[in-house]
C-alpha positions, -999 to +999 in steps of 0.1 A: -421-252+203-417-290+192-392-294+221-406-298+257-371-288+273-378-260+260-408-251+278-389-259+308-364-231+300-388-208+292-411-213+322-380-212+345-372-179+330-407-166+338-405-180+371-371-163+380-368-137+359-330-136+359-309-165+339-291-171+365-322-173+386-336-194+356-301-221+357-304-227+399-341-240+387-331-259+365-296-276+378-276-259+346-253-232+340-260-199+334-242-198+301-266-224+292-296-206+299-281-182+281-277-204+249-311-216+253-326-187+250-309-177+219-316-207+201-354-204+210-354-165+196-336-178+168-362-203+162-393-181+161-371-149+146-389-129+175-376-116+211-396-140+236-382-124+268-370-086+266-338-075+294-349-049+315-325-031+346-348-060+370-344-092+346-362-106+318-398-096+313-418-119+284-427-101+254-463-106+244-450-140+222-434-151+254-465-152+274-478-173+250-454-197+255-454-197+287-494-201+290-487-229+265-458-244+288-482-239+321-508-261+300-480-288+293-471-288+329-506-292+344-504-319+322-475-341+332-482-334+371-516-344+366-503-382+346-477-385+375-504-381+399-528-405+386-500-427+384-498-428+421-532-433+426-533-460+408-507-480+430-525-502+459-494-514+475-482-501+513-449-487+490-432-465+475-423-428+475-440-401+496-430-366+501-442-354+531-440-310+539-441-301+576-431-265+594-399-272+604-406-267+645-433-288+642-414-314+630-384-309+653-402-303+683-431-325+686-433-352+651-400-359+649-402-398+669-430-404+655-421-399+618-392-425+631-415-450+641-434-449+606-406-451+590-397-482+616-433-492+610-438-495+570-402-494+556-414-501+524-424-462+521-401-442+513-407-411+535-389-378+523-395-347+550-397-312+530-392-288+561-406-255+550-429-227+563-442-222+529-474-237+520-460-265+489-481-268+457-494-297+458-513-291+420-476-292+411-461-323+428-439-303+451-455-323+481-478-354+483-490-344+519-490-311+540-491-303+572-499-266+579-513-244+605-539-222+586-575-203+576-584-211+547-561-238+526-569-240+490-603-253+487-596-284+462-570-299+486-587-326+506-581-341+542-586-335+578-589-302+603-581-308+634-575-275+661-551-248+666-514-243+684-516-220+712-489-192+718-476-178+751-448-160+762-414-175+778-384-164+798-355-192+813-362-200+848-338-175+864-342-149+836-358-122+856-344-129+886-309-127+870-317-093+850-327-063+861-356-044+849-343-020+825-323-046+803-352-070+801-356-076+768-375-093+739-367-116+714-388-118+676-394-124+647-384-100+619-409-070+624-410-040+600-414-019+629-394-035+651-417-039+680-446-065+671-477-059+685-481-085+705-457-072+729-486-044+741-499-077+755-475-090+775-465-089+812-436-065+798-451-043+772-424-015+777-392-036+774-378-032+742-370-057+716-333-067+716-329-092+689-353-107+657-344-135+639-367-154+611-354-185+626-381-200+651-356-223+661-326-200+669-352-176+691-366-210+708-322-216+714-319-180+724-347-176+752-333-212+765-299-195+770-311-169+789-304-140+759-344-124+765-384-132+761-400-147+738-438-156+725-437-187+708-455-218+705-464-241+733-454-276+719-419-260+719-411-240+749-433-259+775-416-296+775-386-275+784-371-279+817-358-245+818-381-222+804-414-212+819-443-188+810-436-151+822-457-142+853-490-128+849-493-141+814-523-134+797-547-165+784-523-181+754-533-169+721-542-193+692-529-196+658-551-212+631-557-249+630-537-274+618-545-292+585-534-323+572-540-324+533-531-339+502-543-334+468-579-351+454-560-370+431-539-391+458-569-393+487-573-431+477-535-441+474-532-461+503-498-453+512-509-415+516-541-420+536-519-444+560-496-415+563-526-392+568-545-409+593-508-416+616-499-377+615-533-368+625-536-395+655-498-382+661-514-348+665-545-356+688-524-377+710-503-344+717-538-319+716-535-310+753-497-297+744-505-281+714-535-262+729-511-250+757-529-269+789-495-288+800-477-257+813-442-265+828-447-244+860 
């Protein structure tokens, strides 16, 4: 294909596998997807994506292209990088990907006072659970809780969030033993294991939620029990950990990271070096030893 747009349609298609999948990617319609692809099957007189009952699977010509597009990307990310790393000034752009509890719950004034601090960066906050892609500029810096983070990224480990369980002050006193009940994450099951752990391994669970932040609202309102992470639930006044909790468990450690290209831009390793000194000032929360009893 001469035409690099293109290549964008084509690996949006791959991506999505739908064209309407295909036009949310790429901020167009779906009739122009639609177009798109026709005038690209025109071009090389051969089917480049076949419709199936799911979507659009690439014929053997399409994954040529899109191997060919993948290339062309790599390409382009890796120039914009470079470009960045290049700049020596304290400015400009830098997307930043946190968890979105972590953010609201612990970074949130300090990612105020950088921005307070050096307002010639331009600080954009990416609040997702997902690990970004930083090979493909969807991030310049991550923050994430984790094993093993791909080993190309660089940066700094520093030591895990501890979990524990929670209940509002007057929780148990207020309700009786049989409607004591949990509150979780989505579980296939429906009863995460964790629970066998806790001081109430026979109550049953009463809502899930893939919200952290609506469970951390719930438990505060007095709706049931939660396990959740002790930046979050101890600072607040009225929670406190269930009796007879077990030791806190840990989640893996926190990473902060950015890609090899950017480790000398300036503006990133400043951002680097004041989320990590924003963590270890707040170790002893995160590591669960500043229980609200």
């Amino acid at each position: 294909m001469e035409n690099w747009d293109d290549y964008r349609f084509v690996l949006a298609l791959d991506r999505s596998g739908t064209v309407r999948g295909a036009a949310s990617l790429l901020g167009v319609t779906h009739s122009t997807v639609s177009r798109r692809l026709a005038v690209i099957n025109k071009r090389y007189g051969k089917t480049i994506f076949e419709r199936t009952a799911n979507g659009y699977r690439k014929t053997e010509l399409g994954a040529e292209l899109v191997g060919a597009a993948e290339q062309m990307e790599g390409i382009s990310f890796s120039v914009d990088r470079r470009r960045k790393a290049g700049e020596t000034e304290l400015s400009g752009p830098v997307t930043l990907s946190i968890p979105d509890a972590l953010g609201q719950y612990l970074l949130l004034s300090y990612l105020a006072d950088f921005c307070g601090q050096y307002p010639d960066i331009k600080l954009s906050l990416q609040s997702s659970y997902r690990f970004a892609d930083l090979d493909r500029s969807e991030a310049d810096v991550v923050i994430r809780s984790v094993a093993t983070p791909p080993d190309h990224l660089v940066g700094r480990r520093l030591f895990p969030y501890a979990l524990s369980y929670y209940c509002r002050r007057d929780y148990l006193e207020k309700t009786v033993p049989a409607h004591r009940q949990w509150i979780t994450s989505v579980a296939p099951s429906g009863s995460p294991s964790w629970i066998a752990d806790s001081p109430f391994p026979g109550a049953p669970v009463a809502m899930m939620s893939d919200d952290i932040t609506l469970r951390h609202k719930a438990v505060i309102n007095g709706y049931g029990m939660i396990r959740g992470a002790c930046y979050m639930n101890d600072p607040e006044p009225d929670l406190m950990r269930l009796p007879q909790s077990p030791p806190p468990s840990f989640a893996p450690d926190f990473w902060v990271l950015t890609h090899p290209d950017l480790k000398n831009t300036p503006r990133i390793q400043l951002l680097m070096r004041f989320l990590a000194a924003a963590l270890l000032e707040n170790q002893d929360l995160i590591e669960g030893r500043l229980a609200n009893v």
